[in-house]
VODOVO-685913 format. One record per residue (C-alpha): residue number from 1; residue in three letters; chain; z, y, x. Coordinates in Angstrom, 2 decimals, m for minus. Layout:
# VODOVO-685913
<i:NUM&aa:Ala&ch:A&up:Z&north:Y&east:X>
...
This chain:
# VODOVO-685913
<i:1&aa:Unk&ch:A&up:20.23&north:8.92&east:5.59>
<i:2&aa:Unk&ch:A&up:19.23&north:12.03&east:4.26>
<i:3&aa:Unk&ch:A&up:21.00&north:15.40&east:3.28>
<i:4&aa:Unk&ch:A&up:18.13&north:16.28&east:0.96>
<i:5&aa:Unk&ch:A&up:19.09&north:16.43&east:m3.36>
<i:6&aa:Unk&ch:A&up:16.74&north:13.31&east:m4.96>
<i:7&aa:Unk&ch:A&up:16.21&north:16.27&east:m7.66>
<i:8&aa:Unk&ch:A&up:13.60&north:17.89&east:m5.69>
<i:9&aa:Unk&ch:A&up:12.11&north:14.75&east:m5.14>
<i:10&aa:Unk&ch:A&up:12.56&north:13.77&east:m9.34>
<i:11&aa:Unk&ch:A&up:10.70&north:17.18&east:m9.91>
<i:12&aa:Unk&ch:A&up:8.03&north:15.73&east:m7.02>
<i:13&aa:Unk&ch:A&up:7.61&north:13.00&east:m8.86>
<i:14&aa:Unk&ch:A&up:7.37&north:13.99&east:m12.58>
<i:15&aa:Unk&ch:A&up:10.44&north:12.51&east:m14.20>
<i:16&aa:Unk&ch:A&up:14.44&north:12.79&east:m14.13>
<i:17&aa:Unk&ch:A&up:15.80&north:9.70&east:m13.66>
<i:18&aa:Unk&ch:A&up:18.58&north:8.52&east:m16.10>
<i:19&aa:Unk&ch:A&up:19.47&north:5.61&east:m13.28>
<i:20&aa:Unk&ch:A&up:20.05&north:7.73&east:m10.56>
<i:21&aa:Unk&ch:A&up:19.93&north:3.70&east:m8.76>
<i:22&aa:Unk&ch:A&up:17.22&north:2.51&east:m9.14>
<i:23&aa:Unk&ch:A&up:15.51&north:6.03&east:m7.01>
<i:24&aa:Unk&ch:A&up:18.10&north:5.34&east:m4.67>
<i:25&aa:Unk&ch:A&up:17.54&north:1.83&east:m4.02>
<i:26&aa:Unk&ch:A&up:13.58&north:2.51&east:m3.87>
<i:27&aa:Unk&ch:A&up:14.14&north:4.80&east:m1.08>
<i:28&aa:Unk&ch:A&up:16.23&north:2.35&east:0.83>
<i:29&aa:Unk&ch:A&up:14.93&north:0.86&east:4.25>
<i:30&aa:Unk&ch:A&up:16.13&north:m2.51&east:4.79>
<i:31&aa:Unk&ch:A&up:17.27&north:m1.43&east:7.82>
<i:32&aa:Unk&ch:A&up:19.46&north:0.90&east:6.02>
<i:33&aa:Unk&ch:A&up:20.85&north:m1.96&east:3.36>
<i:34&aa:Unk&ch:A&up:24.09&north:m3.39&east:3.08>
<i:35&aa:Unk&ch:A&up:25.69&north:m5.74&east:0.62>
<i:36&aa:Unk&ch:A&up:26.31&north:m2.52&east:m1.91>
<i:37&aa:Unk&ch:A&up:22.79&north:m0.89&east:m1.39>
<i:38&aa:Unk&ch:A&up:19.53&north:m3.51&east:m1.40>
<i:39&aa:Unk&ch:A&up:17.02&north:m2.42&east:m0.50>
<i:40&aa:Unk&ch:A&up:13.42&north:m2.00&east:m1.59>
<i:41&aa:Unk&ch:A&up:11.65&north:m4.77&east:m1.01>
<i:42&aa:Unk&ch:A&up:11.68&north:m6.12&east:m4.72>
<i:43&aa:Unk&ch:A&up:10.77&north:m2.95&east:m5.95>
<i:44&aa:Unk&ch:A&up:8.62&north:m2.73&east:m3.69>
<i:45&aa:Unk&ch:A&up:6.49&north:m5.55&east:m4.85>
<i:46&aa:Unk&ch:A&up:6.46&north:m4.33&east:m8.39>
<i:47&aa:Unk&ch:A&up:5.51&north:m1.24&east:m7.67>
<i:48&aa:Unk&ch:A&up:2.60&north:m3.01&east:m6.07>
<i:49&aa:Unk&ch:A&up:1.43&north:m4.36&east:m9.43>
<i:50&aa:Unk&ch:A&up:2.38&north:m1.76&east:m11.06>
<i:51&aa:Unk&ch:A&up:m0.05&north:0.47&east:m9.17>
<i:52&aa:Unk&ch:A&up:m2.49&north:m1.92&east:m9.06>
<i:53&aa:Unk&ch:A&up:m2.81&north:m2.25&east:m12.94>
<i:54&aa:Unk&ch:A&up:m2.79&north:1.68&east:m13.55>
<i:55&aa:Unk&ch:A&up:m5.64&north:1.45&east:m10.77>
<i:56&aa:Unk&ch:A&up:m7.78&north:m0.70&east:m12.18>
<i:57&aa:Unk&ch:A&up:m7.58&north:0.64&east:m15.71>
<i:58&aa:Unk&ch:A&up:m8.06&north:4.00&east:m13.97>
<i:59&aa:Unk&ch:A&up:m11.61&north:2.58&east:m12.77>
<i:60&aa:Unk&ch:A&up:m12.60&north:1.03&east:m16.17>
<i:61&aa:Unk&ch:A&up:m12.28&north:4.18&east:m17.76>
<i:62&aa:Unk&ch:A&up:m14.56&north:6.30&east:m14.84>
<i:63&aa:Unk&ch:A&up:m17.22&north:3.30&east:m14.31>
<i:64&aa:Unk&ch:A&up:m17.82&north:2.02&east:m17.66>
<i:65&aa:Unk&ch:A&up:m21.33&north:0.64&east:m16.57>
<i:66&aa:Unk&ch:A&up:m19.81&north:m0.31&east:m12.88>
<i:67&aa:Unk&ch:A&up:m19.59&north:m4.01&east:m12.28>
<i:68&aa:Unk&ch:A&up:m16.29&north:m6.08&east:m10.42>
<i:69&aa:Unk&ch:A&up:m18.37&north:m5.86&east:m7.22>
<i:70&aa:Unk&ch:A&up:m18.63&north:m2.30&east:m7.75>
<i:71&aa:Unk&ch:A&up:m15.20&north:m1.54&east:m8.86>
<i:72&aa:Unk&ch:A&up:m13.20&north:m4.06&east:m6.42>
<i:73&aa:Unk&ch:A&up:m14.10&north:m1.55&east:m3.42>
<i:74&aa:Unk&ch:A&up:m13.11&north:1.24&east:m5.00>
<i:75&aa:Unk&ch:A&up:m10.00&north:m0.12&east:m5.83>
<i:76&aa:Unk&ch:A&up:m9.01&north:m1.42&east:m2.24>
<i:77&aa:Unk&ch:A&up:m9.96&north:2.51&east:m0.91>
<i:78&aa:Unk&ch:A&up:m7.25&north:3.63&east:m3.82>
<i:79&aa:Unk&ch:A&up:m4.15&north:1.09&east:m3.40>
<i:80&aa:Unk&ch:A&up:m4.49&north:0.49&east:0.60>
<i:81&aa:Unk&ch:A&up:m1.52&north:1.62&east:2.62>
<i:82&aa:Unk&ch:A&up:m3.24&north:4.47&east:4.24>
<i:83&aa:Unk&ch:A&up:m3.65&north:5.70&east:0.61>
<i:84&aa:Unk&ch:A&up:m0.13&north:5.21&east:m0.51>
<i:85&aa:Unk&ch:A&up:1.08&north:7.48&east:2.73>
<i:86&aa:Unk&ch:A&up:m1.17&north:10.10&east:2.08>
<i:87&aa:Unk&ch:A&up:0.40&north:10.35&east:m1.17>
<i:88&aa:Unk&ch:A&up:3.89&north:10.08&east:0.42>
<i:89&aa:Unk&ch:A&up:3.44&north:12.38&east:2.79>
<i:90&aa:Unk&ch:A&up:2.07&north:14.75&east:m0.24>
<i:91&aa:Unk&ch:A&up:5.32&north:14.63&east:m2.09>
<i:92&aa:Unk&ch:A&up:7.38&north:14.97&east:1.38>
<i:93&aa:Unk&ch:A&up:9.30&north:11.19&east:0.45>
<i:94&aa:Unk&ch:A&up:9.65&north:10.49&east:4.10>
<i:95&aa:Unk&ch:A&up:12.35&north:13.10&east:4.35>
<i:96&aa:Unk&ch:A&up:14.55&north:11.29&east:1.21>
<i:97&aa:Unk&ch:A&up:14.32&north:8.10&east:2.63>
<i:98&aa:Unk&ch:A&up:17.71&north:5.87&east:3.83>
<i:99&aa:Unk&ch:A&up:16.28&north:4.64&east:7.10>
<i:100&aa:Unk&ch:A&up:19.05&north:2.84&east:9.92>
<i:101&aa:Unk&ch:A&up:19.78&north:4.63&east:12.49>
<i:102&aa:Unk&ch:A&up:16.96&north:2.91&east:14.88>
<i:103&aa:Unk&ch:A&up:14.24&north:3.90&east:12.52>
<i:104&aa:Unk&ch:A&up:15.25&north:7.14&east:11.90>
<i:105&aa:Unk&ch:A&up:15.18&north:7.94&east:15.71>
<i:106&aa:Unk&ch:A&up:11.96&north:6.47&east:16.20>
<i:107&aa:Unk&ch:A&up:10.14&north:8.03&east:14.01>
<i:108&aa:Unk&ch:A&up:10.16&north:6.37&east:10.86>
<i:109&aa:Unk&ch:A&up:10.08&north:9.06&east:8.29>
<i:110&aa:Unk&ch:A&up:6.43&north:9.43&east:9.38>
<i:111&aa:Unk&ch:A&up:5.51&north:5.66&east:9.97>
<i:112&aa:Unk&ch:A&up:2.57&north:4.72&east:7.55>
<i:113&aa:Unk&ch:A&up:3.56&north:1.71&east:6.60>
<i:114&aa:Unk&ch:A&up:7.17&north:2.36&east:5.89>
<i:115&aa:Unk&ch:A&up:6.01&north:5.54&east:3.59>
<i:116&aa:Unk&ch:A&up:3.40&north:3.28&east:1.68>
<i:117&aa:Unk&ch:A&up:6.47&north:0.53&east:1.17>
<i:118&aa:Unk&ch:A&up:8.72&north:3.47&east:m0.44>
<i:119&aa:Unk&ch:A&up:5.41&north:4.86&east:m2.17>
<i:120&aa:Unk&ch:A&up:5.43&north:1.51&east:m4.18>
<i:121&aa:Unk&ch:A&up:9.13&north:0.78&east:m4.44>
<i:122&aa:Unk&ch:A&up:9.52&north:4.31&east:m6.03>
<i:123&aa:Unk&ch:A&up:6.59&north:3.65&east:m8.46>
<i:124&aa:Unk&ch:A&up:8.42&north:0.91&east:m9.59>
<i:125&aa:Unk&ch:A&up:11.70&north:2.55&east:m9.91>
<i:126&aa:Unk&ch:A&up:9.93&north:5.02&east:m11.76>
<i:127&aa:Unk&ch:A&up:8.20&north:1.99&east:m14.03>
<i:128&aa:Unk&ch:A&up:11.74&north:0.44&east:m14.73>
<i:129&aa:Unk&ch:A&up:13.33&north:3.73&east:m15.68>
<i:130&aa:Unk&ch:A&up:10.54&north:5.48&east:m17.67>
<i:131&aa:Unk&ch:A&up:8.83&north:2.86&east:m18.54>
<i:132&aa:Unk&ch:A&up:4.64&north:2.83&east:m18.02>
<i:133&aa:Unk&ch:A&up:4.53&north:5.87&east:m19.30>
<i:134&aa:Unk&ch:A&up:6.60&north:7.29&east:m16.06>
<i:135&aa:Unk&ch:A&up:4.71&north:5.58&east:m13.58>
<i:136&aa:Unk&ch:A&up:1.19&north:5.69&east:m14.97>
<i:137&aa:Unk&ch:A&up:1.86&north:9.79&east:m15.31>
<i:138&aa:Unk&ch:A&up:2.74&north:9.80&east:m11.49>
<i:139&aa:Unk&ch:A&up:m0.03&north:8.02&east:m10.57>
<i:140&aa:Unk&ch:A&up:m2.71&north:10.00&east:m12.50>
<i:141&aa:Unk&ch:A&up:m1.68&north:13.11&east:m11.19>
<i:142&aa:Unk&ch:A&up:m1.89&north:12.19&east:m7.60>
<i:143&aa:Unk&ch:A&up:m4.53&north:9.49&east:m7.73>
<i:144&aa:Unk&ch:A&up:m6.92&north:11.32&east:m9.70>
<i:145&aa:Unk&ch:A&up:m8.71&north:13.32&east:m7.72>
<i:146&aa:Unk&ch:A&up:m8.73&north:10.61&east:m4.86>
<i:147&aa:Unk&ch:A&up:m10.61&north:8.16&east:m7.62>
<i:148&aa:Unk&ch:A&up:m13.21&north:11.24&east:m7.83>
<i:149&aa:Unk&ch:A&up:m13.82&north:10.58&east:m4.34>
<i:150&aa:Unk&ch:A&up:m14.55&north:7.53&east:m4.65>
<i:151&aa:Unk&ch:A&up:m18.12&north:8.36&east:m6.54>
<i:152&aa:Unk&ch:A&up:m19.70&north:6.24&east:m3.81>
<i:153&aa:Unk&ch:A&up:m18.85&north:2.65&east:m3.86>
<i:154&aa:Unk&ch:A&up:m17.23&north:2.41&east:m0.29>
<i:155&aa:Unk&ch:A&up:m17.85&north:m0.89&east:1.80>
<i:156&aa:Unk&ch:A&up:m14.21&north:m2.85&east:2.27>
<i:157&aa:Unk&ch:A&up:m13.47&north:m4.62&east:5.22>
<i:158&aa:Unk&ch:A&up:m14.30&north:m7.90&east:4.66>
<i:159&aa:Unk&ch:A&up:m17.47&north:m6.82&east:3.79>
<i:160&aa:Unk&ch:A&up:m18.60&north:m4.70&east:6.52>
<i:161&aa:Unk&ch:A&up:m17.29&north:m7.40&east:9.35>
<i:162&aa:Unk&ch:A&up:m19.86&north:m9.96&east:7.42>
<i:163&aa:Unk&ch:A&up:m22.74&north:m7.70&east:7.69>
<i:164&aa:Unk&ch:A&up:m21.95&north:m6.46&east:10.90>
<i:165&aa:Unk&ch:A&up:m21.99&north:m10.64&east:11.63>
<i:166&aa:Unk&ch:A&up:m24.98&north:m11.12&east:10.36>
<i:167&aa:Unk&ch:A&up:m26.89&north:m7.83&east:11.76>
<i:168&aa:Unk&ch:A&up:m25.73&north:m9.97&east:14.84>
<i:169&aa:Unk&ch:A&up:m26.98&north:m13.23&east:13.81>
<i:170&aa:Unk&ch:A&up:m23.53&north:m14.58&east:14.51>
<i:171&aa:Unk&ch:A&up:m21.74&north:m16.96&east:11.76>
<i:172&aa:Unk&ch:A&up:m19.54&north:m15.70&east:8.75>
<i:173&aa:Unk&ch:A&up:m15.97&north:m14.35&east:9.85>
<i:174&aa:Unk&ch:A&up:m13.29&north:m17.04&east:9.33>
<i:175&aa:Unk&ch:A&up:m10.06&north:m16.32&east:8.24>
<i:176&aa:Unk&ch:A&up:m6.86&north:m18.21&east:8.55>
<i:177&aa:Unk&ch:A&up:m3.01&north:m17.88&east:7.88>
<i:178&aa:Unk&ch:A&up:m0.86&north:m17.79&east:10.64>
<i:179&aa:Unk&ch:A&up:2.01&north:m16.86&east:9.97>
<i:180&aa:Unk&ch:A&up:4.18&north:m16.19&east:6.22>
<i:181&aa:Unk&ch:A&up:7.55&north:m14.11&east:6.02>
<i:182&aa:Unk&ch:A&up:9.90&north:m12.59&east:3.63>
<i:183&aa:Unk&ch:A&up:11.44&north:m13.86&east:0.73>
<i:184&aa:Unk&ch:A&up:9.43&north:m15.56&east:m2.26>
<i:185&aa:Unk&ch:A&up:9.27&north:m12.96&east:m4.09>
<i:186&aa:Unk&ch:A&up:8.64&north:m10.33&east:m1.99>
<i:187&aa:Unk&ch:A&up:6.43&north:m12.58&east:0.78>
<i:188&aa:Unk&ch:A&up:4.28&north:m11.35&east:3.64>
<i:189&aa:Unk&ch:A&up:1.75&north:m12.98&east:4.77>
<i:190&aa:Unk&ch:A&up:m0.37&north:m12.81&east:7.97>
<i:191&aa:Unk&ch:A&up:m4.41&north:m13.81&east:8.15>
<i:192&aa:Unk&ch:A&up:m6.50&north:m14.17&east:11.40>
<i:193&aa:Unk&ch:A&up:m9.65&north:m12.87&east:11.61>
<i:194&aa:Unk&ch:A&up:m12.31&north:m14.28&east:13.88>
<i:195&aa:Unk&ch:A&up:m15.56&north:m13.94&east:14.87>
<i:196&aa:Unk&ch:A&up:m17.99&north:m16.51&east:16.45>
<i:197&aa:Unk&ch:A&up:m18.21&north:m14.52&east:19.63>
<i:198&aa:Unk&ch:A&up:m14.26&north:m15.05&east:20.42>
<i:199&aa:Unk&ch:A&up:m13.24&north:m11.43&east:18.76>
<i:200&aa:Unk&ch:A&up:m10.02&north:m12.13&east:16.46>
<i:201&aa:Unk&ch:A&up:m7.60&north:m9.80&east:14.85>
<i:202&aa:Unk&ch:A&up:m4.53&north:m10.41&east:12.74>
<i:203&aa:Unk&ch:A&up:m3.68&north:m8.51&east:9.56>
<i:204&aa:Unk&ch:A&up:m0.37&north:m8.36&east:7.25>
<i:205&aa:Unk&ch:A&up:0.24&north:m7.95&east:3.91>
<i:206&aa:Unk&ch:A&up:1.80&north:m8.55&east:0.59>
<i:207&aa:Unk&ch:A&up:m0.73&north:m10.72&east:m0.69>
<i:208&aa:Unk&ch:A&up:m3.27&north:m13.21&east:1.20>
<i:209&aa:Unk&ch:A&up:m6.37&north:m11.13&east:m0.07>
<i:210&aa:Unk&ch:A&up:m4.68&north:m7.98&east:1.30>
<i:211&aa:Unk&ch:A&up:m3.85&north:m9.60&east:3.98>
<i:212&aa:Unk&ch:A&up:m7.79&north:m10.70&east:4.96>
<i:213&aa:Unk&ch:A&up:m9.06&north:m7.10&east:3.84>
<i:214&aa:Unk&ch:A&up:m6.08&north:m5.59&east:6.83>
<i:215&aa:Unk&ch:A&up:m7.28&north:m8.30&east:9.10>
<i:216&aa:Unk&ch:A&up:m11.05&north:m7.32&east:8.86>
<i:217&aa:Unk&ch:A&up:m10.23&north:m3.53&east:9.40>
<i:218&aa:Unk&ch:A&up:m8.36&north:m4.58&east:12.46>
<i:219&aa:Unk&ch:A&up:m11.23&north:m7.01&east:13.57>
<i:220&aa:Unk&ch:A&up:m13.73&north:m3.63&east:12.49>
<i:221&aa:Unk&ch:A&up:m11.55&north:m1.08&east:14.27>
<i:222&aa:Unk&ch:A&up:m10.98&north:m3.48&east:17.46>
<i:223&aa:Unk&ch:A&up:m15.44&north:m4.21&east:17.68>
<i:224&aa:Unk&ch:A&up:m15.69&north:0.05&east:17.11>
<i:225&aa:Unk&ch:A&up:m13.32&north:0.11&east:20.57>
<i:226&aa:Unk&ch:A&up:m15.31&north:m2.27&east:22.22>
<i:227&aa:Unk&ch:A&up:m18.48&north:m0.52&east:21.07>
């Protein structure tokens, strides 16, 4: 837990918060939860959408001509966790966080993908609080210049694994869900990657596509190692 006032973090984030809760609950760890503090998993996959919708409408509005195949890259750059901890680690969130005592000695504050959880969970408390209006004003003003990057279509994942199979002359990655955790409405699920050459990496996520898309980086990052 942290000694830090939430107010620096409200003027961080754009908006004073007239439920002091729900900011305090989206910077809860659930290894920091109890029966009288949840924690932020079920903001957590709100904020998700929430972020995701601002996103897209984001992209409509700066690639009018652009089509899905176009946009859908740009989008996965935006919303992908190592996106949502740059942002964190912008505002300085890790350092409000309620993290259990294991996490907070190991290094949590700084741990990607607990700072992308709380990025989300905190856009939704701010959603549920201030309405859109809240969260979409967050989001523009620390998105926006990262969607200006973005003036190149990048290549996602799953993308660059198939070309790099087929600059190879090797079959189509498969993917395949091993595993599935969490709660139903806050689920995680976790997709194998494979190759036909015997190279396979795992990926988790929120979502199934996510899930693929973290499975192919893996798969990419794991062939750039053996490279």
């Amino acid at each position: 837990m942290t000694n830090h006032s939430n107010r620096a973090l409200e003027i961080a984030l754009g908006h004073q918060f007239k439920n002091p809760g729900l900011l305090q609950q989206g910077l809860t760890h659930p290894s920091a939860s109890s029966p009288s503090r949840p924690d932020n998993q079920r903001l957590e996959f709100l904020g998700d959408r929430v972020l995701g919708l601002v996103i897209a409408q984001t992209l409509m509005d700066a690639y009018p001509d652009a089509q899905e195949g176009d946009l859908a890259p740009r989008f996965n750059a935006l919303v992908r966790r190592e996106t949502l901890a740059e942002v964190a680690e912008g505002i300085g969130l890790g350092q409000y966080l309620h993290l259990g005592r294991s996490e907070s000695t190991s290094g949590g504050r700084r741990k990607a993908a607990i700072l992308a959880d709380a990025m989300e969970a905190v856009i939704a408390a701010l959603y549920l609080d201030g309405g859109m209006e809240a969260a979409s004003a967050f989001i523009q003003a620390e998105w926006n210049n990262r969607v200006d990057a973005v003036d190149q279509a990048p290549t996602d994942p799953k993308t660059a694994i198939q070309e790099w199979a087929q600059g190879r002359g090797l079959a189509l990655p498969s993917y395949d869900m091993v595993g599935r955790s969490g709660p139903d409405h806050a689920p995680k699920f976790v997709i194998k990657a494979s190759l036909e050459n015997g190279i396979s990496a795992t990926g988790k996520a929120g979502s199934k596509k996510q899930a693929e898309q973290a499975a192919a980086e893996a798969l990419l990052e794991k062939l750039g190692e053996d490279d």
